[in-house]
MDAnalysis code that builds the backbone (N, CA, C; Angstrom):
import MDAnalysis as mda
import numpy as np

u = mda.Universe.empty(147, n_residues=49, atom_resindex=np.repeat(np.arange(49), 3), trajectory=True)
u.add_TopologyAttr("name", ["N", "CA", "C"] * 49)
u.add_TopologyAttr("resid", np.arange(1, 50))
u.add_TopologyAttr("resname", ["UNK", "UNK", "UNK", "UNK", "UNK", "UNK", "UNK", "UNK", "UNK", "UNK", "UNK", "UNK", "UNK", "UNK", "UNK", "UNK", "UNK", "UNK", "UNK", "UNK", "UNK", "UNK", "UNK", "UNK", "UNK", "UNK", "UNK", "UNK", "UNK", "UNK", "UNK", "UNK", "UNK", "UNK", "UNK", "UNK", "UNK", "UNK", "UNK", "UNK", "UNK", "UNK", "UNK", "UNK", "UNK", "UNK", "UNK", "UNK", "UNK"])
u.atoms.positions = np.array([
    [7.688, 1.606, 12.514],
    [7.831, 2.125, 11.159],
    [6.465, 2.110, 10.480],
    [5.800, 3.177, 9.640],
    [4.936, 3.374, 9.200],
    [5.406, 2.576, 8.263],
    [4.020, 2.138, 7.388],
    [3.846, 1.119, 5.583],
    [3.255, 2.356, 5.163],
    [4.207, 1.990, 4.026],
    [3.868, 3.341, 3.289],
    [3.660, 1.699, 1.643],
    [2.622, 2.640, 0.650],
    [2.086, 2.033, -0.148],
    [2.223, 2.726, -1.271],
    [3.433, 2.775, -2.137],
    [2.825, 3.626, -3.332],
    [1.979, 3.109, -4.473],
    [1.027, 4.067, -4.813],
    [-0.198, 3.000, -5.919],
    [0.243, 3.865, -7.467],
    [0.322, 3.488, -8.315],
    [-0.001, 3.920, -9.436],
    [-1.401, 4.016, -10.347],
    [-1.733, 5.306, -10.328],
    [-2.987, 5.157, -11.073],
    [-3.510, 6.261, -11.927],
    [-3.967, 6.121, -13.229],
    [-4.004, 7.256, -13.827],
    [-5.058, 7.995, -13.786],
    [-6.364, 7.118, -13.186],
    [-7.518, 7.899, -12.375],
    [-7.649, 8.229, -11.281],
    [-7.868, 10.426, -11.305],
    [-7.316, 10.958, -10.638],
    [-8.223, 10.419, -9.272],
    [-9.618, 10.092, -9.535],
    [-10.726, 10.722, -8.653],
    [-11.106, 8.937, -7.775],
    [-10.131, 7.995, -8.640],
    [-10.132, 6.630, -7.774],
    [-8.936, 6.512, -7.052],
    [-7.721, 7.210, -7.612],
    [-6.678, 7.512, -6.885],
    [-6.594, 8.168, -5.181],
    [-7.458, 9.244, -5.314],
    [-7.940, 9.593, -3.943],
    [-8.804, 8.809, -3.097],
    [-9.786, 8.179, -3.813],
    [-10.474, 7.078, -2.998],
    [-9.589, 6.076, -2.593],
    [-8.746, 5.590, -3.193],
    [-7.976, 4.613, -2.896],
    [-6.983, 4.989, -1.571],
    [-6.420, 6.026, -1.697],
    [-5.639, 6.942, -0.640],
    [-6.436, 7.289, 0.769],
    [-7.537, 8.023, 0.408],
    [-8.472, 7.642, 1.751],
    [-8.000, 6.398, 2.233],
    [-8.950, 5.352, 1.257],
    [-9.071, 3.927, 2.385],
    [-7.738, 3.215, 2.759],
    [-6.481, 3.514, 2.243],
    [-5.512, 3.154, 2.587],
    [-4.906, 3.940, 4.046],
    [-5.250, 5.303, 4.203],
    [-5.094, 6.002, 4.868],
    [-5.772, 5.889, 6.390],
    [-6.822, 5.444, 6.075],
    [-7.999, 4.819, 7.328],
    [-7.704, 3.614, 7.632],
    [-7.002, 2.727, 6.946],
    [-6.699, 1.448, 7.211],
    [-5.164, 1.824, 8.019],
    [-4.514, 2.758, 8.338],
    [-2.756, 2.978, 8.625],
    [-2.001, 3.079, 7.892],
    [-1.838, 3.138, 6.559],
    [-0.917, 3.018, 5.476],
    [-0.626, 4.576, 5.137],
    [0.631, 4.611, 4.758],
    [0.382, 6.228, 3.816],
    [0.983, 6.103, 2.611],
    [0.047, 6.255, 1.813],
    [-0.038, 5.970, 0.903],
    [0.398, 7.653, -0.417],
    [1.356, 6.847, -0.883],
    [1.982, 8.243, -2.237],
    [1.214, 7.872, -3.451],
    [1.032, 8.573, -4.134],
    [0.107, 8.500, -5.289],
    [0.926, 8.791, -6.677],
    [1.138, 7.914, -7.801],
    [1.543, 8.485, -8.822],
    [0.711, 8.586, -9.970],
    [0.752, 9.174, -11.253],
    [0.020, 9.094, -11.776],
    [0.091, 8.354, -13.191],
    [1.151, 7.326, -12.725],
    [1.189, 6.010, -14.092],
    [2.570, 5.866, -13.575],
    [2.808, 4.892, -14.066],
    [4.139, 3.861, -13.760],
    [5.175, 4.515, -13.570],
    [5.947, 5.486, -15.046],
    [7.400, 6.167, -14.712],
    [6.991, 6.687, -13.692],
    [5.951, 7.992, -13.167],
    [5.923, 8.676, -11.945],
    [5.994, 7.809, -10.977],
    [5.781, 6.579, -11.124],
    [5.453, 5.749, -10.037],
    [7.278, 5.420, -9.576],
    [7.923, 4.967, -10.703],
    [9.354, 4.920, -10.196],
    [10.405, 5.697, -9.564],
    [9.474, 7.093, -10.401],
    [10.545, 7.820, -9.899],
    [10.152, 8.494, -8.482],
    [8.921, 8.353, -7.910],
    [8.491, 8.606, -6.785],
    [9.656, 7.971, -5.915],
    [9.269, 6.366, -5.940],
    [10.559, 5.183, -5.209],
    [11.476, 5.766, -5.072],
    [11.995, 6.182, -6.213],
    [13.766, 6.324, -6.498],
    [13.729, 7.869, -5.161],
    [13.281, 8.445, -5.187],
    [13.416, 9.738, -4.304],
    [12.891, 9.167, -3.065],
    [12.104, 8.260, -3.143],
    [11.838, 8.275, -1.528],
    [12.864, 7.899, -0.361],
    [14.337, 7.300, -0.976],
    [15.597, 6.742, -0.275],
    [15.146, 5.482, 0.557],
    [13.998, 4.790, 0.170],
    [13.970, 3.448, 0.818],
    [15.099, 2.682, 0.302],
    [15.721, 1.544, 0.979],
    [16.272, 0.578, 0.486],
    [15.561, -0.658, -0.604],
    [16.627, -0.808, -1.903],
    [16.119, -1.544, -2.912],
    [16.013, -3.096, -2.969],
])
């Protein structure tokens, strides 16, 4: 099973840096762009709570 990492962040251009190095490290990483997006990313992704 892949780790998947979702980050919340409202900077767009550290957000991608962050995604790179998570990405190079094995992770895949979803990106939101502040907290509610950040939940409601979760809520759609159908992981278990």
């Amino acid at each position: 099973m892949e780790e998947v990492i979702l980050l919340a962040e409202d900077d767009g251009d550290l957000a991608g840096i962050c995604k790179e190095i998570l990405e190079l490290h094995g992770f895949d990483a979803v990106i939101a762009s502040d907290g509610e997006e950040g939940v409601k990313k979760f809520a759609e992704s159908g992981r278990p709570q």
